[in-house]
C-alpha positions in Angstrom: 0.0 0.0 0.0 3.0 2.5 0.7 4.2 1.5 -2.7 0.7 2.4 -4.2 0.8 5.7 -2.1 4.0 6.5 -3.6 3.5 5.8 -7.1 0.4 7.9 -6.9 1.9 11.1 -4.9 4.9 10.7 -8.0 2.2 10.5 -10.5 0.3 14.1 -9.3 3.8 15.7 -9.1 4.0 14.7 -12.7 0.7 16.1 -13.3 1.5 19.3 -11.4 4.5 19.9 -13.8 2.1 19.5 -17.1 0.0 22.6 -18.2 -3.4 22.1 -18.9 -4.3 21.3 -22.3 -5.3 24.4 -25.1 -9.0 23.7 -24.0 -8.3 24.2 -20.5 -7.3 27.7 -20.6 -10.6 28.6 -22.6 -12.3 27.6 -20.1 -10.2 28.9 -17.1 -9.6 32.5 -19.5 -12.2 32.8 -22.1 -12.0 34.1 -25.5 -12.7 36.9 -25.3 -15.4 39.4 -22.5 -17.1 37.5 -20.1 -20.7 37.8 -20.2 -22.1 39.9 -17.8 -25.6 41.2 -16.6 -25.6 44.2 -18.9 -28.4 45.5 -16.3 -25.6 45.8 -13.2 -22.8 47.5 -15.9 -23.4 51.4 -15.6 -23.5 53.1 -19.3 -21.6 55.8 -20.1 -22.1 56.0 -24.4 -22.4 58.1 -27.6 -21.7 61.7 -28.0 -20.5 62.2 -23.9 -17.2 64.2 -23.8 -16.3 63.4 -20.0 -17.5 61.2 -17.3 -20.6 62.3 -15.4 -19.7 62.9 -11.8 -23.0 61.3 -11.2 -22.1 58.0 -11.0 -22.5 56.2 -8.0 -19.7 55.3 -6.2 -20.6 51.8 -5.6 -20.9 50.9 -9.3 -18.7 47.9 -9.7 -18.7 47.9 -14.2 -18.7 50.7 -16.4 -18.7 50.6 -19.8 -17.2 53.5 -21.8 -18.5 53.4 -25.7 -18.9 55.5 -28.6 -18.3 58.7 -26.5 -16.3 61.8 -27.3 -13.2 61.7 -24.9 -10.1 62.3 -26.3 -8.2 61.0 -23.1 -8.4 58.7 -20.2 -7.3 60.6 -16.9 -6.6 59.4 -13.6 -9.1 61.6 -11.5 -11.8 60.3 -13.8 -12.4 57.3 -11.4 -10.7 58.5 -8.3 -14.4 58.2 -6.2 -15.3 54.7 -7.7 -13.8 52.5 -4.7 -15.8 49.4 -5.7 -15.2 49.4 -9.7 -14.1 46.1 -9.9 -14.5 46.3 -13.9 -13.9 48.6 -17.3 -14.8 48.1 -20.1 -13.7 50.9 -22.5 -14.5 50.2 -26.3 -15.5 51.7 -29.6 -14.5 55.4 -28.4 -13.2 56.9 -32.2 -11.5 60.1 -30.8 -9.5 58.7 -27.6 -6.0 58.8 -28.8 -4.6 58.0 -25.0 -4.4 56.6 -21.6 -3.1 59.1 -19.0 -0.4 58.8 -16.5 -2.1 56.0 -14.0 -5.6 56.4 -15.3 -6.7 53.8 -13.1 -5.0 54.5 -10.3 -7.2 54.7 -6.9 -9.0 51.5 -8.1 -8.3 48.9 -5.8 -11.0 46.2 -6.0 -9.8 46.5 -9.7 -10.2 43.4 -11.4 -10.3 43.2 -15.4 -10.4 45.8 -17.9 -10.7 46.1 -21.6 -9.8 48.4 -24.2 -10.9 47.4 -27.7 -11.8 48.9 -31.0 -10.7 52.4 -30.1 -9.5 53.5 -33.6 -7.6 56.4 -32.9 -6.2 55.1 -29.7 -2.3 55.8 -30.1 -0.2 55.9 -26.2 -1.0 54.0 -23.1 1.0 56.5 -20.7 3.5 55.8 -17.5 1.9 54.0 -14.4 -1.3 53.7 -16.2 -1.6 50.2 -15.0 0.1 50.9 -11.7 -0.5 49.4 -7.9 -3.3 47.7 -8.5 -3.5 44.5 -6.1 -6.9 42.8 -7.7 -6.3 43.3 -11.2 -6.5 39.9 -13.1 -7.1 40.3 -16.5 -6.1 43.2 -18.9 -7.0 43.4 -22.7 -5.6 45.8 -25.4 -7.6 44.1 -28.5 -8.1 46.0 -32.2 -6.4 49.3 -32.0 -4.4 49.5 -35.1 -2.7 53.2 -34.3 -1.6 52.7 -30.9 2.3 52.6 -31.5 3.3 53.6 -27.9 3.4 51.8 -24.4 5.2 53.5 -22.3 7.9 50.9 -20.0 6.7 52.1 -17.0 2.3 51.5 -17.4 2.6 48.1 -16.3 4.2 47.8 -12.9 3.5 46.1 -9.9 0.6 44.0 -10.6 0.8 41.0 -8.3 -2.6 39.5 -9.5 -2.4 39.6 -12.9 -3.0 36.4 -14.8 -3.8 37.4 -18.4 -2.5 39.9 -20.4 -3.6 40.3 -23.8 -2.6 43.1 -26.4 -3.7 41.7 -29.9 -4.6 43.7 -33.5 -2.4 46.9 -32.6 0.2 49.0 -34.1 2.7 48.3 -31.8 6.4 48.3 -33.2 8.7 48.0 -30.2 7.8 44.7 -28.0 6.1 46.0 -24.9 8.4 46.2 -21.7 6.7 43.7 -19.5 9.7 43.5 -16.7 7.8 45.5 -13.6 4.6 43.9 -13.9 6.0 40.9 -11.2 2.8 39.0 -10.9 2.5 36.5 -8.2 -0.4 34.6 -10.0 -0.9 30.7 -11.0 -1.7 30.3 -14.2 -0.8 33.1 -16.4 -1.3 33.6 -19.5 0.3 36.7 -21.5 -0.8 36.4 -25.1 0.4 39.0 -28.1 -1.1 38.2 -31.5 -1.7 40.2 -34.5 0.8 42.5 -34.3 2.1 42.8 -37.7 4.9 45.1 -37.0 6.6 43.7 -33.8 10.0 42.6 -35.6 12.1 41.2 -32.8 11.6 39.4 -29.4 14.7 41.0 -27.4 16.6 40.3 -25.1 15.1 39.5 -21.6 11.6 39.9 -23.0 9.8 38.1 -20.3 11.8 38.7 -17.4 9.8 40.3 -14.7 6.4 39.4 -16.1 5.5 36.8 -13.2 7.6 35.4 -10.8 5.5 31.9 -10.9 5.9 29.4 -13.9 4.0 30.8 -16.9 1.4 28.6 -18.1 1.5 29.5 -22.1 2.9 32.5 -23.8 1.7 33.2 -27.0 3.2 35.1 -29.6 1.2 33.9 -32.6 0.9 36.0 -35.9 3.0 38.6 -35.2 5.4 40.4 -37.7 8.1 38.9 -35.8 11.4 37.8 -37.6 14.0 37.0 -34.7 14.2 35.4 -31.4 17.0 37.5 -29.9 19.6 35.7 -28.0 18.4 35.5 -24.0 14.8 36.3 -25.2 13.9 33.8 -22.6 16.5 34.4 -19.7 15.0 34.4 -16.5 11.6 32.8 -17.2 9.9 29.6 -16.4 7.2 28.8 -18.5 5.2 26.0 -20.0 4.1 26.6 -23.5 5.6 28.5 -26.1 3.4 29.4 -28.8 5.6 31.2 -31.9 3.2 29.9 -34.6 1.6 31.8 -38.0 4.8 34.3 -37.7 5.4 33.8 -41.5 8.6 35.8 -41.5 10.3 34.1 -38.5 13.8 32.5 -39.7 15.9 32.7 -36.7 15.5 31.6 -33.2 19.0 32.3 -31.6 20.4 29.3 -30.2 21.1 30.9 -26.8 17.0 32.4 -26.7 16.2 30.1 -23.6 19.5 30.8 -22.0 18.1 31.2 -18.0 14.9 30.2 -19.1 13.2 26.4 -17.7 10.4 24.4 -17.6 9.3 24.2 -21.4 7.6 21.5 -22.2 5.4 22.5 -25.6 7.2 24.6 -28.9 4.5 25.6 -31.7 6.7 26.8 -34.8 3.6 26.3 -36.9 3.7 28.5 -40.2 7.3 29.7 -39.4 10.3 29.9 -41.9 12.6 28.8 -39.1 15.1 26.4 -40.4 16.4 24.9 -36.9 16.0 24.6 -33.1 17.5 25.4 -30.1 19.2 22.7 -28.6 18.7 23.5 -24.7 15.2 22.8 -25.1 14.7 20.2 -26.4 15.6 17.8 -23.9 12.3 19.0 -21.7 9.6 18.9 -24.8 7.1 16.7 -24.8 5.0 18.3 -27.4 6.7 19.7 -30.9 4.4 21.3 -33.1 5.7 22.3 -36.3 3.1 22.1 -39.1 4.0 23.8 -42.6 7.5 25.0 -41.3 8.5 24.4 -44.4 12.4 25.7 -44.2 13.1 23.1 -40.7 14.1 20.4 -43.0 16.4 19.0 -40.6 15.8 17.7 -37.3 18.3 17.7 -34.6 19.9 14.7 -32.9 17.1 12.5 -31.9 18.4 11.2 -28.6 17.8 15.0 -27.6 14.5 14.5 -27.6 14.4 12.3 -24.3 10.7 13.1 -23.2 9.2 13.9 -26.5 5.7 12.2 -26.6 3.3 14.0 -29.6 5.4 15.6 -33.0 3.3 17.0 -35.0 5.5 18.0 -38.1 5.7 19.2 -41.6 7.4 16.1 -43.3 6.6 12.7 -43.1 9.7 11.9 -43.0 10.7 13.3 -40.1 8.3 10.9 -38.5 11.0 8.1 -38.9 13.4 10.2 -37.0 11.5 8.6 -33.8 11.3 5.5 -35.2 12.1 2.9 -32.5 14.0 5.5 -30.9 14.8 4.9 -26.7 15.1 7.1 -24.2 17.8 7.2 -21.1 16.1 5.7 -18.0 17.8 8.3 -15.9 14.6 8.0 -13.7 13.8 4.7 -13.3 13.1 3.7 -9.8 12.7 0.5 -7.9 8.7 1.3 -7.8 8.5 0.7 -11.4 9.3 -2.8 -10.4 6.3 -2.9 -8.6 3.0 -4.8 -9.8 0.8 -1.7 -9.6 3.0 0.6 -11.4 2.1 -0.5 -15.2 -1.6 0.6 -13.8 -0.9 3.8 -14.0 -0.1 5.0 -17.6 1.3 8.4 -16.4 3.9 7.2 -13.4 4.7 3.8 -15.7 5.3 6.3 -18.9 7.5 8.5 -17.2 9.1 6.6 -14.9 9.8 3.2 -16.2 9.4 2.3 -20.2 12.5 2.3 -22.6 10.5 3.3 -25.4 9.9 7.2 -26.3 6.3 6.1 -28.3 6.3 8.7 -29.7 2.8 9.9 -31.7 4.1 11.3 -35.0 2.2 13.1 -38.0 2.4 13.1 -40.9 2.6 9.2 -40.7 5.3 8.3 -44.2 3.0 6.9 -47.0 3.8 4.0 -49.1 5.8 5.9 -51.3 8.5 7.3 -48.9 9.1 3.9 -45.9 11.7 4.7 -43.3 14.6 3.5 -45.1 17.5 4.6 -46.7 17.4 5.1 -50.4 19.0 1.9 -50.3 18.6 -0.2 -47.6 20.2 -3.8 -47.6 23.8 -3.9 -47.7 23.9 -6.2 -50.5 21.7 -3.7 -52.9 24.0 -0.9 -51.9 27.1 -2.8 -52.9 25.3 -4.0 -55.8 24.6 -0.4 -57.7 28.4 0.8 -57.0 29.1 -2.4 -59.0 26.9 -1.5 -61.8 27.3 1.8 -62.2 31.2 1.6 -62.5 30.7 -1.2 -65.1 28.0 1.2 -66.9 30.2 4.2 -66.8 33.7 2.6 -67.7 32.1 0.5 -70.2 30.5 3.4 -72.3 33.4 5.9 -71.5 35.5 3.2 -73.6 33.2 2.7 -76.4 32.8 6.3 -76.5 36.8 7.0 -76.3 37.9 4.3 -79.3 34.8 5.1 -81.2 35.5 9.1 -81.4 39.1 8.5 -81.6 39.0 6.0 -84.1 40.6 7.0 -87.8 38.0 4.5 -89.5 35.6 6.2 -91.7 32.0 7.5 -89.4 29.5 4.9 -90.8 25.9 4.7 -89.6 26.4 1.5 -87.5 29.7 3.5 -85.6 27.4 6.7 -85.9 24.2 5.1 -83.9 26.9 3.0 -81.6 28.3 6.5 -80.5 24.7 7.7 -79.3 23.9 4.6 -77.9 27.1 4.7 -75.7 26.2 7.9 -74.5 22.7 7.4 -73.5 23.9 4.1 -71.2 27.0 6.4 -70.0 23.8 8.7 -68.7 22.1 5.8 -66.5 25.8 5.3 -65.4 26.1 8.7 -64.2 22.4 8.5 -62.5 23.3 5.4 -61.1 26.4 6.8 -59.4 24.3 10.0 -58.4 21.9 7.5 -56.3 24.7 5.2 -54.9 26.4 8.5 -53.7 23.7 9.9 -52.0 23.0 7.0 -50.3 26.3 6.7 -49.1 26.7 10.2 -47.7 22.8 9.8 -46.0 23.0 6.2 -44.8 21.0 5.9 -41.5 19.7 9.6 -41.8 17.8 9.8 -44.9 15.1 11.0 -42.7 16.8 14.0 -42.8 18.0 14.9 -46.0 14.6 13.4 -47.8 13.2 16.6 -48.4 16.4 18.5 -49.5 17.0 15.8 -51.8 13.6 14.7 -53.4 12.9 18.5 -53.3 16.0 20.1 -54.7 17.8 20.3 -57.9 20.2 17.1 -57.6 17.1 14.3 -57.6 15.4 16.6 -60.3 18.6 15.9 -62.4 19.2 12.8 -61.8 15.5 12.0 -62.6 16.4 13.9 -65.8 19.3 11.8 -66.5 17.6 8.5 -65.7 14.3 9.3 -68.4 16.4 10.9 -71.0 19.6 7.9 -70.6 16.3 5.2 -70.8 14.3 6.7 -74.0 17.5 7.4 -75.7 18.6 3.9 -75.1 15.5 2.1 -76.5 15.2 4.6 -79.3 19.0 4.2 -80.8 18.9 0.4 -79.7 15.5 0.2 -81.6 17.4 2.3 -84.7 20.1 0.1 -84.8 18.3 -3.4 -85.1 15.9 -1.6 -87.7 19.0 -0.4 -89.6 20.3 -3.9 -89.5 17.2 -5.2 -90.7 17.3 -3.0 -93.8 20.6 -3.4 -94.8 19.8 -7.3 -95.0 16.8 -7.0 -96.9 17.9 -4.6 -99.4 21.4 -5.9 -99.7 21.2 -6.0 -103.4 19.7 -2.7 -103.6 22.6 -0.2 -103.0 20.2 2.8 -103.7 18.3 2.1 -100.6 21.4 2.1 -98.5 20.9 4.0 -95.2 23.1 7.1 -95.9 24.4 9.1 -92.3 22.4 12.0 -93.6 19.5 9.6 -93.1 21.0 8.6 -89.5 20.8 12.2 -88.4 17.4 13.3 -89.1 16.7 9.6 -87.3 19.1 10.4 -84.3 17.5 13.8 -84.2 14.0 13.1 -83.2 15.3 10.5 -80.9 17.2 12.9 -78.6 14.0 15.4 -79.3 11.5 12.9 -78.1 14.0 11.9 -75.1 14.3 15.2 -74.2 10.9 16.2 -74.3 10.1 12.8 -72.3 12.7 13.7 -69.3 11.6 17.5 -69.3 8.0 17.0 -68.4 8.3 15.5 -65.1 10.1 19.3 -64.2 7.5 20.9 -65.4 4.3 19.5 -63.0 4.3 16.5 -65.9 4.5 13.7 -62.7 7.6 14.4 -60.5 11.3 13.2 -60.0 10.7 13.8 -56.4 7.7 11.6 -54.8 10.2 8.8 -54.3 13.9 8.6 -53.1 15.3 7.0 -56.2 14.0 9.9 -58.7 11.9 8.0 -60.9 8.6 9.9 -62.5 6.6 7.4 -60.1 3.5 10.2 -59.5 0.4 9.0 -61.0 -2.1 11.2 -59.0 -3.6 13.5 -61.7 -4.3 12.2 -65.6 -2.1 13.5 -67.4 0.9 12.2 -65.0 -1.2 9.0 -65.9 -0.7 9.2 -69.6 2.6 10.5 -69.4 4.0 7.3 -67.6 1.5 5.0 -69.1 2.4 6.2 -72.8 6.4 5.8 -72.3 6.1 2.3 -71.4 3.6 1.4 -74.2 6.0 2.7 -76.5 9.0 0.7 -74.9 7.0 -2.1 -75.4 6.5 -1.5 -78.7 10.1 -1.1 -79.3 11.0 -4.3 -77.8 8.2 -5.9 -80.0 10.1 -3.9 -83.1 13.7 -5.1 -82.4 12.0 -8.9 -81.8 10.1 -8.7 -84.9 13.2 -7.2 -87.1 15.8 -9.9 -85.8 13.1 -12.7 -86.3 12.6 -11.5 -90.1 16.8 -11.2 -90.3 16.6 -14.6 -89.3 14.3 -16.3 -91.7 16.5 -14.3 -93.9 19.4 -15.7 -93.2 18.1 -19.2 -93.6 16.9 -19.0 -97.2 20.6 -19.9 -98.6 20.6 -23.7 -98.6 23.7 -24.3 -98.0 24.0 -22.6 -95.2 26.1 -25.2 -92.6 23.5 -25.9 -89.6 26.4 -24.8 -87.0 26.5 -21.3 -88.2 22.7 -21.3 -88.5 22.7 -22.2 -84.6 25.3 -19.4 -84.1 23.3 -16.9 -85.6 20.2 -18.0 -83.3 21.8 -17.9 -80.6 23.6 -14.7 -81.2 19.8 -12.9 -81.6 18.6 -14.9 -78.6 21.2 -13.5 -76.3 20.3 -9.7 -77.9 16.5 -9.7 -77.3 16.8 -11.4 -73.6 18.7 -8.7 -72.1 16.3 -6.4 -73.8 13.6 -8.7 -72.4 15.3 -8.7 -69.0 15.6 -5.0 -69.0 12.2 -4.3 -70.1 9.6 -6.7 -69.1 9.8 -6.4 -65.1 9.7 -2.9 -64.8 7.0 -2.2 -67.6 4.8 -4.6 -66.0 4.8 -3.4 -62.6 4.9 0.1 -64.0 2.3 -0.1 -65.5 0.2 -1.5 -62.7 1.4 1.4 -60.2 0.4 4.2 -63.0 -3.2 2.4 -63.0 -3.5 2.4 -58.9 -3.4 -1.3 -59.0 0.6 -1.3 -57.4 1.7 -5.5 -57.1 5.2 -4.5 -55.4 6.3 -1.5 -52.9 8.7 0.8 -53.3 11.3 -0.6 -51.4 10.7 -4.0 -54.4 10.9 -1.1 -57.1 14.7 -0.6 -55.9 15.7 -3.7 -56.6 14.2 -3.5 -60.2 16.3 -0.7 -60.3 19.3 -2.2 -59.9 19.3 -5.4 -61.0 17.2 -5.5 -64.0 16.6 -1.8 -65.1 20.3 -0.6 -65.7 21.2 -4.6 -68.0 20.7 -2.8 -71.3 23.5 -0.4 -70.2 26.2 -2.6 -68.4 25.4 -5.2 -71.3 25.5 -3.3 -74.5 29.3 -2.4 -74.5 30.0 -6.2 -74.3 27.2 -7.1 -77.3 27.4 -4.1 -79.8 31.1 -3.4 -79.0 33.6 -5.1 -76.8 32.9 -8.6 -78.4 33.0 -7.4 -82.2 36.6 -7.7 -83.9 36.6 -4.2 -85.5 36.2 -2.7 -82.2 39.0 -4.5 -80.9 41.4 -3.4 -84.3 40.3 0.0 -83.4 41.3 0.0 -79.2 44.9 -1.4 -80.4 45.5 0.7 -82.7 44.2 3.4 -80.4 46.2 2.1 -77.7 49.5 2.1 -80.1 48.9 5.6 -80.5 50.0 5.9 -77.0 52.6 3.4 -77.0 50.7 0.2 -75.7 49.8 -3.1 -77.3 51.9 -2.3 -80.2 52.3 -5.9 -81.2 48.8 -6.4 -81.0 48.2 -3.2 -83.1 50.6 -4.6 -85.7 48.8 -8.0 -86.3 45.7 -6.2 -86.7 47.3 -4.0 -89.5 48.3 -7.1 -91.7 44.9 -8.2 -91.3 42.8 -7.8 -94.2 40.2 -4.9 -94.1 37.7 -6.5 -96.3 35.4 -9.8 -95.1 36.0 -12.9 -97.1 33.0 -14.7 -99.3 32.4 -17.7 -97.4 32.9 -20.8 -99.7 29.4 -22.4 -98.8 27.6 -19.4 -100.1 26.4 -19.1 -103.5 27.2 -15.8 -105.6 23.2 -14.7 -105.5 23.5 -14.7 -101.9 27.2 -13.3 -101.6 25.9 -9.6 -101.3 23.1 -11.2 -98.0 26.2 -13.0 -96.5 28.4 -10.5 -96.5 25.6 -8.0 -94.6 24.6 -10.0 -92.4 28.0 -11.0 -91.3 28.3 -7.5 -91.0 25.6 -7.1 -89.0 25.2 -9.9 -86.6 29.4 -10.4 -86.3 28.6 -14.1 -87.4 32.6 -14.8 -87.4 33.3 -12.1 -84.6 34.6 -9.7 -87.5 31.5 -7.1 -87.3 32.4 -3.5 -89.4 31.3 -0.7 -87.9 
C-alpha cells in the first residue's frame, strides 16, 4: 500500500508539472469578454465628452463606448472604490491613456480596451498598484504605437495579459509587472509590425511558472539571444509568424520548464538545442524551411510531434530514451496501472505519436537499404560508366571512316553512360545519407540534384530504346535490301533519325520538371507520380511505347533470321550461331524491359503488385542490363572494335604488337565458300551485321 501511495503522490507531481491542455485555458480565460448582466454595468455611451460625476460610487462595471473623450485621466475614477470592472471600447476620438488612469481603483479586477480607432499611447503608471487586477485586454487598436515601460508595474494578480490587433512596433516592456499569480497567461497576437523578441523579454512578467505565452501571428522575424532568460514557462506558442527565420540558439538561456514549442507557419530552419531535452510536445506544421531535425536522442521526453514532413516521423522510429529515472517502484505490480507514473518513470520506449505518418511511397529506409543492394549499384554503375566511357573513347578516336552503324553505336554509348552517371548519383547519395535519410529526404527529393538525376535517368532510358530500336531496324534493312545499293541507309539519313530521338528523349525527361508527374515523390528519382491524368498518360504512354520497341527489335531480328536461312547451303552450325547470337540480344532487352514495364504499368493504374522498397531492386538489378550489357554485345565482343582499341592504344605506346597484327589483317570480309554468288551480297551484310565470325564492321 506505501508502494501504491508512492506511485500515486509521484504520479500528481508529474501532473503538477504539465500545463493544462489548449481547451483548458478557454475555459479557465475565455476568449474573449465575459458575459455579464448588462443591467448591473453602468453606461456611459455616444456623443458624452467626460465622465458624469454622477455615477454612484458603488458601481462595480462601467462601460465607456462611442463617447467623445479624447483622453483617459486618472481623477476620472478617483471616487469609484468598488469598480471592480472597465470596459472601454469603440470610443473613435480617444487617442490615450493618461499617467495611471486607473490608479485609486483597488477592487480592480479586469479591464478592456478594444476597437478604439484612434487610440495611439497607453502613458506611465497607467496600469500601476493595482492588487486585484486579473485580466487586462488591449484588442483591435491598429494606431496605438506607444506603451510607455513604465504602465505596467507592480501588478501582483495579474494572470492574463492580452494586447492583440495593434500598431505596436517595439515589443512592450513587461519587466515591472512581477505577478505573483498561478496560471498566467500573457498572449500577443496580430501585431504585424513587432519585428524582434529582445533580449530578456519576459523577465519580470510573473515570478511563478508561466502557463503558455503566445506570440502567434506577429510580424516577428527574430528570437533574440536570452529572449527567454530568467523565465519559467510551459508553453511557447511562436506559430503563424510567417517571416520568423531565426531563433538564436542561446533564446532560452536562464529560461526552464518548457515543455510545448509551436513553430507552426514559421520559416525557421532549426531549433534550439537547450530545449529540447524537456519537450514533450513539438508542433511544427507547414515550417516548411526546418528540413532537418536535430539529434534525436535530444528528444528524451518527447511524446506527440506534429511535423511538416513525413519523413521526419522516422526520425522517432524505434528511438529509446535514457532511463535516468527509473526507480525500484517501477518494479512494482501496480506501477504498469498507472499509464502516467509507468510512462514517465519506467518504459525504454519514447512512443512517440508522429504526424504526418510516411506513406507508401517514402518507408523509413534509406534510399538503399540492404547492404547487399547498396554494394550492388556501385558495382553497376562503375561497369556502366567505364564501359561506355571506352566505347565512346575508341569510337570518337578512331581513324575509321564515321558509318551509320559506328554513328548510332556513339549515341547509344552515351545514352547508357547517362544511367551510369544517375546510377552513381543515387549510390552517392545513399552513401553520404545512410541511416539519416530521414533527414536529407526533403532536400534531396525536393531540390535540384534528384530533379537531375531523374532527368538523366528518363532521357539515358528513352535514348537507349530509341537508338537500340534504330540500330536493329538499320540492320534489318541493310539485310533486306542488300542487293539494292540505292536504298542504303546514308548518315544523312542517321541524323534526321538520331534527331527526333534525342527530341523525343528530351521532351520525355523535361515533363516531369515541369508539373508533368515528378522526379521527387520517391527517393530513387523516378517519374513514379500518377495522382492527376495526365501524370497517368505521361507514364503510361512511355512504357507502351518501350514495349512496342521491344516488339520492333523482336520482330526485325526474327525476319533477319528467316532471312538468313533462305541460302541452302547454309552449314547448320552457323545457323545455330546466328540463333543464338539474336537470342542472347533480345533477352537482355527482355530482362531490361519486361519487369519494370509490367509493374509500371500496374502502379500508374493504382493497381501497385510491389512497394517501393521491391521497385529498388528492379532498379538495380534489371533496369540498368541494357546499359552494363551493351558495350559487351554491340562493342567489346565485335573484332573491328578490338582493331580499333589497339591501334588506339599504339597511339600511345601500348599493345603495339597487337596493333601490328591487326594492321596485316585484311580490311575486307572474305566470301564464305558455302555461299552461292546470289546470296554473296546477303552473306556478307549479315556477317556484318550480326558479327557471325566475330569480324562485325562498324
Amino acid at each position: 500500500m506505501v508502494a501504491v501511495a508512492l506511485i500515486m503522490l509521484m504520479t500528481k507531481m508529474a501532473s503538477a508539472s504539465m500545463p493544462g491542455s489548449e481547451t483548458d485555458l478557454k475555459r479557465r480565460y475565455g476568449t474573449g469578454f465575459p458575459e455579464l448582466d448588462r443591467s448591473s454595468c453602468h453606461l456611459v455611451g455616444f456623443g458624452v465628452r467626460a465622465i458624469p460625476s454622477n455615477i454612484s460610487s458603488n458601481t462595480q462595471c462601467l462601460k465607456i463606448t462611442q463617447t467623445h473623450l479624447a483622453v483617459k485621466h486618472n481623477h476620472q475614477f478617483t471616487e469609484k472604490k468598488h469598480l471592480f470592472q472597465s470596459q472601454i471600447l469603440q470610443n473613435n476620438i480617444l487617442q490615450s491613456i493618461g499617467e495611471s488612469a486607473f490608479a485609486g481603483l483597488p477592487q480592480l479586477s479586469d479591464v478592456w480596451i478594444s476597437e478604439n480607432l484612434a487610440l495611439e499611447t497607453i502613458k506611465a503608471f497607467a496600469f500601476s498598484n493595482l492588487p486585484k487586477l486579473t485580466d487586462i485586454e488591449i484588442t483591435k487598436s491598429k494606431h496605438l504605437r506607444s506603451i510607455h515601460p513604465d504602465a505596467f508595474r507592480n501588478i501582483v494578480n495579474l494572470r492574463r495579459l492580452t494586447i492583440s490587433n495593434t500598431g505596436l512596433r517595439i515589443f512592450p516592456d513587461l519587466s515591472k509587472i512581477h505577478s505573483a499569480a498561478q496560471d498566467f497567461l500573457f498572449d500577443l497576437q496580430d501585431n504585424i509590425h513587432i519585428e524582434t523578441v529582445p533580449a530578456n523579454a519576459f523577465r519580470g512578467l510573473c515570478t511563478k511558472t508561466i502557463t503558455e505565452i503566445r506570440l502567434t501571428r506577429n510580424g516577428i522575424k527574430e528570437v533574440a539571444s536570452d529572449a527567454f532568460n530568467g523565465t519559467k514557462m510551459y508553453r511557447l506558442l511562436l506559430s503563424g509568424n510567417e517571416q520568423l527565420t531565426h531563433i538564436s540558439p542561446d533564446a532560452f538561456a536562464g529560461s526552464s520548464a518548457l515543455v510545448m514549442l509551436d513553430v507552426s507557419h514559421t520559416a525557421v530552419s532549426s531549433l534550439p538545442d537547450s530545449i529540447l531535452g524537456g519537450l514533450r510536445r513539438l508542433l511544427a506544421r507547414s515550417a516548411y524551411r526546418l528540413k532537418e531535425l536535430p539529434v534525436v536522442q535530444r528528444y528524451t521526453k518527447l511524446y506527440v510531434a506534429n511535423l511538416t514532413y513525413p519523413s521526419h516521423c522516422c526520425a522517432f522510429k524505434n528511438m529509446h530514451r535514457n532511463r535516468s529515472k527509473w526507480t525500484s517502484l517501477c518494479s512494482h505490480p501496480q506501477a504498469k496501472t498507472i499509464p502516467a507514473f509507468f510512462r514517465e518513470h519506467c518504459s525504454n520506449s519514447t512512443s512517440i505519436s508522429c504526424s504526418p505518418q510516411p506513406d507508401s511511397f517514402n518507408p523509413c529506409e534509406d534510399i538503399m537499404s540492404p547492404t547487399p543492394l547498396r554494394i550492388l549499384i556501385w558495382i553497376i554503375s562503375v561497369l556502366a560508366l567505364l564501359g561506355n566511357a571506352m566505347v565512346l573513347l575508341v569510337l570518337l578516336g578512331s581513324r575509321s571512316k564515321l558509318t551509320v552503324p559506328r554513328f548510332l553505336m556513339c549515341h547509344l554509348a552515351f545514352a547508357d553512360l547517362c544511367m551510369g552517371v544517375y546510377l552513381v548519383v543515387i549510390a552517392t547519395v545513399d552513401m553520404l545519407t545512410h541511416g539519416r535519410y530521414y533527414n536529407h529526404a526533403v532536400d534531396w527529393q525536393t531540390g535540384f540534384g534528384c530533379k537531375a538525376a531523374g532527368f538523366f535517368t528518363v532521357f539515358a532510358s528513352e535514348l537507349s530504346v530509341f537508338t537500340l530500336t534504330a540500330i536493329t531496324v538499320e540492320r534489318w534493312h541493310t539485310i533486306t535490301n542488300a542487293m539494292r545499293l540505292d536504298r542504303k541507309l546514308r548518315l544523312r539519313h542517321a541524323c534526321i533519325i538520331m534527331t527526333i530521338g534525342w527530341s523525343f528523349s528530351l521532351l520525355a525527361a523535361l515533363l516531369p520538371t515541369v508539373g508533368v508527374s515528378s522526379y521527387g515523390k520517391v527517393s530513387i528519382c523516378l517519374p513514379m507520380d500518377v495522382e492527376s491524368v495526365v501524370s497517368q498518360v505521361y507514364v503510361v504512354s512511355l512504357l507502351i511505347l518501350n514495349i512496342l520497341a521491344f516488339f520492333c527489335v523482336c520482330g526485325c531480328y526474327l525476319s533477319i533470321y528467316l532471312t538468313y536461312r533462305k541460302p541452302s547451303s547454309a552449314p547448320a552450325h552457323a545457323d545455330t550461331r546466328v540463333a543464338q547470337r539474336m537470342a542472347v540480344l533480345i533477352f537482355t532487352d527482355f530482362v531490361c524491359l519486361a519487369p519494370i514495364s509490367f509493374f509500371a504499368i500496374s502502379a500508374a493504374l493504382k493497381l501497385p503488385l510491389i512497394t517501393v522498397s521491391d521497385t529498388k531492386l528492379l532498379l538495380v538489378l534489371f533496369y540498368p542490363i541494357n546499359s552494363c550489357s551493351n558495350p559487351f554485345l554491340y562493342a567489346f565482343f565485335t573484332h573491328t572494335f578490338r582493331r580499333d582499341f589497339f591501334l588506339l592504344a599504339a597511339r600511345f605506346g601500348l599493345f603495339k604488337t597487337q596493333a601490328q597484327i591487326y594492321r596485316t589483317e585484311t580490311s575486307s570480309c572474305q566470301q564464305p565458300t558455302w555461299t552461292s554468288p546470289k546470296s554473296s551480297r546477303v552473306m556478307y551484310s549479315l556477317a556484318n551485321t550480326l558479327s557471325l565470325d566475330g569480324k562485325q564492321e562498324f
